[in-house]
C-alpha positions as CSV (number, residue, x, y, z in Angstrom):
1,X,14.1,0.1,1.8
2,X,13.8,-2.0,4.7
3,X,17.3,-2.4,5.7
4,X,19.9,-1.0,8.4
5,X,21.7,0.9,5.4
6,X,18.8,2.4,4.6
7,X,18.0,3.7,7.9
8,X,21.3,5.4,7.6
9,X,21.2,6.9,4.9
10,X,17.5,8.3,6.0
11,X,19.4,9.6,9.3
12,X,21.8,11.3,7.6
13,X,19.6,13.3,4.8
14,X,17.9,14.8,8.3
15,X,20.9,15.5,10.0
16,X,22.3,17.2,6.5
17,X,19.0,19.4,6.4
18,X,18.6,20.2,9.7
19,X,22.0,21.4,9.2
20,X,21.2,23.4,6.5
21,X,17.6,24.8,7.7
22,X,19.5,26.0,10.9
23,X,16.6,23.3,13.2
24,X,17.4,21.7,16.3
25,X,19.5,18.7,16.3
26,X,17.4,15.4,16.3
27,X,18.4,14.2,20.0
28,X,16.9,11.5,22.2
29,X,14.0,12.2,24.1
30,X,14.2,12.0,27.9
31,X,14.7,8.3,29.1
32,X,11.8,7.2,31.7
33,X,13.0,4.2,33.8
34,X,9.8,1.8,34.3
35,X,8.9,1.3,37.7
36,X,10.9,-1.8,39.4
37,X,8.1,-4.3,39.5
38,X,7.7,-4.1,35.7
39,X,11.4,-4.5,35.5
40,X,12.7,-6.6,38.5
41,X,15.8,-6.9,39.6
42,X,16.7,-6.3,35.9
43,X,17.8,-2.8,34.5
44,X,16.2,-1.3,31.8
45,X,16.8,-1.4,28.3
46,X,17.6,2.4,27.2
47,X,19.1,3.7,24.0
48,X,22.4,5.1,24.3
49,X,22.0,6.6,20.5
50,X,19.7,8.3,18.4
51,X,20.2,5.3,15.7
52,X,19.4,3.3,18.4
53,X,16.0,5.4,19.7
54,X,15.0,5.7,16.3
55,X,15.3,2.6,14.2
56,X,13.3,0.3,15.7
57,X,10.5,3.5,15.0
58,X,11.3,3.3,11.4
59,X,10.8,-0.7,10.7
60,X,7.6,-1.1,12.4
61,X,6.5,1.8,10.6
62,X,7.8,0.7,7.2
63,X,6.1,-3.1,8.4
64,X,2.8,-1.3,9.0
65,X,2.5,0.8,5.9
66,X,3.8,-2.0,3.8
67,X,0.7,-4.8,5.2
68,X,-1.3,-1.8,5.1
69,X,-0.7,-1.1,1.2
70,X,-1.1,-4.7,0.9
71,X,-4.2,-5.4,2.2
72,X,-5.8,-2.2,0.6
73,X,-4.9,-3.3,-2.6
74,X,-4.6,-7.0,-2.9
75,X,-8.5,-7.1,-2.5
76,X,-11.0,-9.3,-4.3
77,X,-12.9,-5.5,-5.4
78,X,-9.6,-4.6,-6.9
79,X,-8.9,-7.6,-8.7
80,X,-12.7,-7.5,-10.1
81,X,-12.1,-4.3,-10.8
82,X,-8.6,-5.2,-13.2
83,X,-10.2,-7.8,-14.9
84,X,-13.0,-5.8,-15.8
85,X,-10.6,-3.2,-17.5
86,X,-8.9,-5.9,-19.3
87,X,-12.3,-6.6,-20.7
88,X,-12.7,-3.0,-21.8
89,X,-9.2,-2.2,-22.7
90,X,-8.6,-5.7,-25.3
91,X,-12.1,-6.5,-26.0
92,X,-11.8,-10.2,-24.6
93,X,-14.6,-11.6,-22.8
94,X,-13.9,-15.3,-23.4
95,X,-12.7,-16.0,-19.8
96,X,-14.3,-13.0,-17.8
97,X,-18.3,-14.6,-18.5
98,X,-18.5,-14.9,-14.6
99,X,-16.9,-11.7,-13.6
100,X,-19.6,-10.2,-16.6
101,X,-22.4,-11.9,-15.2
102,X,-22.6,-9.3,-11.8
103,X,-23.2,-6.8,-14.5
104,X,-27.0,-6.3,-14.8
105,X,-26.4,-3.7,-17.5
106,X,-24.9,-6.1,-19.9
107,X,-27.4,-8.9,-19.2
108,X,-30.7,-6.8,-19.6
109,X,-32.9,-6.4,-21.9
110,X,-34.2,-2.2,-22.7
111,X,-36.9,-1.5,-24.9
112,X,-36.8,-4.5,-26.5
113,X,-32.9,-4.8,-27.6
114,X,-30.8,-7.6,-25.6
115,X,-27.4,-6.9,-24.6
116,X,-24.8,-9.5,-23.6
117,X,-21.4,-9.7,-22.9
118,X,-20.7,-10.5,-25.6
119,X,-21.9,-7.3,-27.5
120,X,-19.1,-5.8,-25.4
121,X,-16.2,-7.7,-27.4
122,X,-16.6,-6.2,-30.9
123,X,-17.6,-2.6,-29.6
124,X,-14.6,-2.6,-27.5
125,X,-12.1,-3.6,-30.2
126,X,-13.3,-1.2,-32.7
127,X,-12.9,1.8,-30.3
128,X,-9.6,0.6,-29.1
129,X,-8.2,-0.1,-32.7
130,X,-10.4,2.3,-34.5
């Protein structure tokens, strides 16, 4: 997804359905020359195509909504919240005692019944397999 050929291809599916919707063409907007003490003796970089114009556009936006996605969901929450449906889904709570403990409900005593962790193992398999 993050390559040049990619960008091509992209280019060309808008240029084929502009084409066919009857839009305007994608052209380049209207190059500004920065003012000559930004730029020194130097001339300006300006681009001479619309690939050119647009694909530096199209990697930072890929970069940010790639480390965006990331960081949303490479969380500690999420993980917590996986390992926790493991527990539900197989019924396994030998390694998740930790991750259980933030749990008041399952670590709490009501009306005088206790219920542990552990009373979620064999009431979790039986609906799972039963």
């Amino acid at each position: 997804m993050r390559t040049s050929s990619a960008f091509d291809s992209l280019l060309e599916d808008v240029n084929q359905h502009q084409k066919m919707m009857d839009l305007v063409p994608v052209d380049l907007p209207q190059q500004r020359r920065p003012p000559r003490h930004f730029t020194s003796p130097a001339s300006s970089h300006t681009a001479t195509s619309i690939s050119d114009h647009y694909r530096p556009i199209y990697f930072r936006l890929l970069d940010s909504a790639i480390t965006q996605l990331t960081e949303r969901f490479s969380g500690s929450g999420l993980t917590k919240c996986k390992q926790l449906e493991n527990v539900l889904l197989t019924g396994d709570v030998t390694d998740e005692q930790d991750l259980l403990s933030l749990y008041a409900e399952l670590n709490t005593k009501h009306d005088g019944l206790t219920c542990t962790a552990s009373d979620v193992s064999p009431q979790s398999t039986s609906l799972i397999h039963g």
